[in-house]
N, C-alpha and C positions, 0 to 999 in steps of 0.2 A: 130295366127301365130304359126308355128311346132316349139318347142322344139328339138335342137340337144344336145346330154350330150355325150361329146368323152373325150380323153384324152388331156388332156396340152402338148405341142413335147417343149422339153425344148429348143432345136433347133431352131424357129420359132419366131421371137421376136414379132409378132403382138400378140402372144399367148400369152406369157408370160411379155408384157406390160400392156393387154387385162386383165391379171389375177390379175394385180396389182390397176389396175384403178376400179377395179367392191370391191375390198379388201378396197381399202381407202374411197374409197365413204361409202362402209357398216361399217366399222371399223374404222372412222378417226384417234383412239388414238392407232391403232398400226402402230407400224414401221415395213417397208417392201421396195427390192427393185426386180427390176429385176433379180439381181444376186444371192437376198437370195430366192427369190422363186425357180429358178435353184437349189442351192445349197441345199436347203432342198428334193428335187426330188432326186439329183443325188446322194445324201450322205448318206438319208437314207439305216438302213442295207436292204438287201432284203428277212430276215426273220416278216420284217413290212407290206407288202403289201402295200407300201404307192405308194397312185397315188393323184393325182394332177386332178379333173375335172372340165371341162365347160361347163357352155350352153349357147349357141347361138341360138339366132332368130333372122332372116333375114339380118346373115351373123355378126351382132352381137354379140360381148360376153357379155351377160348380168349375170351369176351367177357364181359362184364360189364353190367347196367342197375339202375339204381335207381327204382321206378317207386313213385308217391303223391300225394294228392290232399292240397291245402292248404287243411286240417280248419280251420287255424286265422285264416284269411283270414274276414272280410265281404260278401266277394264268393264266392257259390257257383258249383261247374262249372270249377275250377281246376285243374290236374294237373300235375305234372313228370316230366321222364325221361332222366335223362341215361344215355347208350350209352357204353362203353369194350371196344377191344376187341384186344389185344395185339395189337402192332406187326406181329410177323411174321407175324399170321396173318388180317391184312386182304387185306380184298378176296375174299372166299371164302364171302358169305352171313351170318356169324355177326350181324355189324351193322345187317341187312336184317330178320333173323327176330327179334331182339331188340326192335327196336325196333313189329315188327307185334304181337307177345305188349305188348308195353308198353301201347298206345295201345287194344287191344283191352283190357286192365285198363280202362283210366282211363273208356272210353266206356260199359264195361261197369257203373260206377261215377256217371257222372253227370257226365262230365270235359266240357265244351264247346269248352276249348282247354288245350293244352298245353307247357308252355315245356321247356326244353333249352339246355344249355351247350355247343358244340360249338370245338372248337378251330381258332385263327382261320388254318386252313391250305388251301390249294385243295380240297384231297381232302374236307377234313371239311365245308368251309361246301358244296361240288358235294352230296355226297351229304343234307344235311337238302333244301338247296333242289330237289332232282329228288322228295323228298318234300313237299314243299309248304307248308316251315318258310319263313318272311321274318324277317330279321333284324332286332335292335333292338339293345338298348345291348351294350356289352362290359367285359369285365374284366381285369386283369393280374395276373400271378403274377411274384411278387417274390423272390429269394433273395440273401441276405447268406452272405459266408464267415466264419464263425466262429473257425475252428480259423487262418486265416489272415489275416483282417483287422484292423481296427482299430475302437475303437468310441470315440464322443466322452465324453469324458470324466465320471465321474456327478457329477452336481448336486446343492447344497443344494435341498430343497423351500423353496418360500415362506412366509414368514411365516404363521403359523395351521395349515400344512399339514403331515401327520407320512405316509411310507411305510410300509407293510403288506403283508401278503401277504394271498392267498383263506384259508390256512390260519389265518391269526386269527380268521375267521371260522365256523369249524368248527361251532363251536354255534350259531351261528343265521346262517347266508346271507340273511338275509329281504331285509337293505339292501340287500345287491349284484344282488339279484332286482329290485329296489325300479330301483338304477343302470340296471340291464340293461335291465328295461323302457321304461324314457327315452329310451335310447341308440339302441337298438334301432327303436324308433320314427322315429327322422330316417334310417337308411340306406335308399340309394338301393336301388331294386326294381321289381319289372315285378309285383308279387302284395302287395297289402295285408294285411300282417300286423302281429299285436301279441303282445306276452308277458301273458298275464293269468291263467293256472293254473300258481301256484304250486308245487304239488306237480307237477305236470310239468315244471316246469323240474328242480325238483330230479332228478326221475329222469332225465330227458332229457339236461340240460346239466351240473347240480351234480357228478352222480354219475357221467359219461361217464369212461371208463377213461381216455383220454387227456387233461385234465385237471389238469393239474400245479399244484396248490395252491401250493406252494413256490416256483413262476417267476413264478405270477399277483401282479402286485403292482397297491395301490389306495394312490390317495390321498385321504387322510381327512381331513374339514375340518369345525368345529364338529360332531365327534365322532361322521360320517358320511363315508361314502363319497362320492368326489366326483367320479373319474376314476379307468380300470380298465385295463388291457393281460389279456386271455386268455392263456395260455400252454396249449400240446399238447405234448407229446412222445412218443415212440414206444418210449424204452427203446434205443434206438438210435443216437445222436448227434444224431437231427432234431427240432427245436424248430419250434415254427407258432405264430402271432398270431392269431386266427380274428376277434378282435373286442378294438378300441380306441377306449374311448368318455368325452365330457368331462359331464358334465351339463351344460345350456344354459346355467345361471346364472354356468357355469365357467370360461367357454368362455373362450379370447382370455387365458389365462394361461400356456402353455406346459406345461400338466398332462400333457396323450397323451403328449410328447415326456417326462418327467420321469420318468412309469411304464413306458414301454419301454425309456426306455436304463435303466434300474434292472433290468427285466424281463432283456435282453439281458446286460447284466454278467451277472448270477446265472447265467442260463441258461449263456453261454463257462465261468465259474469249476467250473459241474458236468461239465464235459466235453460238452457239446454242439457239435458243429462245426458243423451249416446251421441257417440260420435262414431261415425261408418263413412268408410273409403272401399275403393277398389286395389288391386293390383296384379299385373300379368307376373306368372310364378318368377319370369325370366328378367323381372324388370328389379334387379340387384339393387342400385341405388335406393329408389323409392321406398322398398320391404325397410330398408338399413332404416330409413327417416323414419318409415313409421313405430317399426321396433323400437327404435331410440323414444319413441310419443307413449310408448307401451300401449301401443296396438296389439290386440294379438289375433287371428285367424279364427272367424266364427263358422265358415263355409269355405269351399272351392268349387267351380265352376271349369268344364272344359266344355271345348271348341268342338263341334264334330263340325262335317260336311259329308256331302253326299249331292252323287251329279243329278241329275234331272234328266229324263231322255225316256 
């Protein structure tokens, strides 16, 4: 059956249902909605090249790709592209033509090399490597049961230290931009980037429909932000951590751990039953936090790249 690979019309809700349903099937442990796939099309800057592709067979959206260039890296001739392509309908070309429409963007763009998240499964790592991806670092996906587990007990903050939410901060996010750019700075990556426009984060991250003000909780020290846990939800029961971060000066207090398990209480008490995070295999600390939350490892993900030329 032919292979169609167009654009996502953010417009078109069979599209962008279509993009969500082929995303959860291949990616159960992330969180996505119709609104945040829109939102990440419309929001990105337009110095990212970001599109949004599908393929369709026989009127079907069977694959998925998210393709863009990292605008906001120092290093120019960057690109990403990650492929997803519902379960039962691999093996059938959709993943092959996605991924040629992708790399044809990126090159067509000024891309030199381009990375990818591929799933750390025979089939997924064979087919980057028959195209000419080599592997580098990798990552874990983590899911805790909510609606069934247990969670360790919440704690007093420390002395000096008072809990908050993102939503206190409603009126002016400037600090937690201020956190995040800190934070954000020491995570491990294969692409040098920084937070440094403002008003894009706001639209980008601030403003992201998934976004839960109310789960996001900070800890405030001399009358600033000190340490943050992100909170996602989907309106669904699923809750995601996307970003937990201590500022440096902070660091070696038990603060990440203080704002998650606060983060997680709230999240259980609203009826959210899973909870899913990320983590780079390398990233020791974080695993140890989550471990301790009785997280345990649903998936991993590696890194390839592969130059352009």
């Amino acid at each position: 059956m032919t292979v169609i690979v167009r654009d996502l019309r953010p417009g078109a809700p069979a599209d962008v249902e279509g993009f969500v349903r082929v995303r959860r099937a291949a990616l159960p442990f992330m969180v996505s909605t119709p609104e945040s796939v829109v939102h990440d099309l419309t929001r990105t800057p337009p110095g990212a090249r970001f599109r949004q592709l599908l393929a369709e067979a026989g009127g079907e959206i069977v694959g998925t790709a998210q393709v863009g260039l990292a605008h906001d890296s120092p290093e120019p001739g960057q690109g990403s592209l990650n492929v997803y392509v519902h379960p039962a309908r691999r093996g059938r070309g959709a993943g092959s033509a996605l991924t040629r429409a992708g790399e044809e963007h990126l090159a067509a763009h000024g891309a030199a090399r381009v990375f990818a998240w591929v799933l750390d499964e025979p089939d997924h790592r064979g087919f980057a490597g028959r195209r000419g991806y080599r592997a580098s670092r990798s990552a874990h996906f983590l899911r805790l049961d909510l609606a069934n587990g247990s969670l360790p007990p919440l704690q007093d903050p420390p002395a000096g230290v008072e809990l908050r939410t993102a939503a206190d901060f409603a009126a002016d996010p400037r600090p937690l931009f201020d956190l995040d750019t800190e934070v954000s700075a020491d995570e491990p990556g294969d692409i040098q980037a920084g937070l440094t426009d403002y008003e894009a984060w706001l639209e980008e991250t601030w403003r992201h429909p998934l976004l839960d003000l109310g789960l996001t909780v900070v800890a405030v020290a001399e009358g600033r932000p000190v340490a943050f846990t992100a909170a996602r939800t989907d309106g669904a029961g699923r809750y995601s951590t996307g970003m937990t971060g201590t500022a440096r000066a902070h660091r070696g207090r038990g603060l990440a751990k203080l704002v998650k398990n606060a983060s997680l209480h709230r999240a259980r008490a609203a009826g959210h039953r899973e909870a899913f995070t990320g983590n780079d295999t390398g990233n020791g600390p974080m695993l140890a936090v989550n471990k301790w939350f009785g997280y345990e490892i649903c998936a991993t993900e590696v890194r390839y790249a592969r130059e352009l030329g």
